[in-house]
C-alpha positions in Angstrom: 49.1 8.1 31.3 49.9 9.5 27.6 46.2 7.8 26.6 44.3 9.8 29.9 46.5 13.0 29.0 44.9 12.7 25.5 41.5 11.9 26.7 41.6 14.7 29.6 42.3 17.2 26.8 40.4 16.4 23.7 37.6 15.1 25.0 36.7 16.9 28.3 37.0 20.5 27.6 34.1 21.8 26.5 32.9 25.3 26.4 29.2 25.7 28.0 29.7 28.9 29.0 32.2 31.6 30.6 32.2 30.4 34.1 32.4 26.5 33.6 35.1 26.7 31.0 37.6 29.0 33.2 36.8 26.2 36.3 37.2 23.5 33.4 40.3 25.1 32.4 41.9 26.0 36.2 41.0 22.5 37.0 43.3 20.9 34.0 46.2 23.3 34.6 45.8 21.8 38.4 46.0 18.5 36.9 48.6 19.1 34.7 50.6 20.6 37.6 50.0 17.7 39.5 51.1 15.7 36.7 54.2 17.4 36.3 55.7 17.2 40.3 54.7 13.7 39.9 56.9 13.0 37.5 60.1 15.4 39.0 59.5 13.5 41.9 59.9 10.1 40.6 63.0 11.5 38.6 64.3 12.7 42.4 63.4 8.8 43.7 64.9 7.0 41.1 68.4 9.0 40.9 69.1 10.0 44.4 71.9 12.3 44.7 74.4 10.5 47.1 77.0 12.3 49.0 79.7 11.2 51.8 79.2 12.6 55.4 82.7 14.5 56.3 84.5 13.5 59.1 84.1 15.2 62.6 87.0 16.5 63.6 88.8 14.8 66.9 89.1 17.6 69.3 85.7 18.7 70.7 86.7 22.6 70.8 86.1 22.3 67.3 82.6 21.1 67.0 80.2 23.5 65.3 78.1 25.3 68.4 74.4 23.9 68.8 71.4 26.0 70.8 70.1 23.1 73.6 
């Protein structure tokens, strides 16, 4: 990914004119973004955050309420 990162930048971002550059340029930062939640995600995946249900309580008064 670092190589295409490099490539994508250096090498693809030419300036023609006013209009192709700024959709050159919003097309990049789309990719970059995309990039970027790509990679939080994978750091979401790979350390999930693990937590222990708590105990329902034994008299059923006590239950929380639920809308049928």
């Amino acid at each position: 990914m670092p190589r295409y990162f490099f490539w994508r930048t250096f090498n693809t971002l030419t300036y023609y004119d006013p209009l192709s550059f700024a959709s050159a340029i919003l097309l990049y930062f789309a990719e970059v973004y995309r990039i970027v939640i790509y990679l939080l995600g994978l750091f979401v995946n790979i350390h999930p955050f693990n937590r222990k249900p708590k105990p329902l309580p034994s008299d059923p008064d006590k239950l929380p309420a639920v809308d049928a």
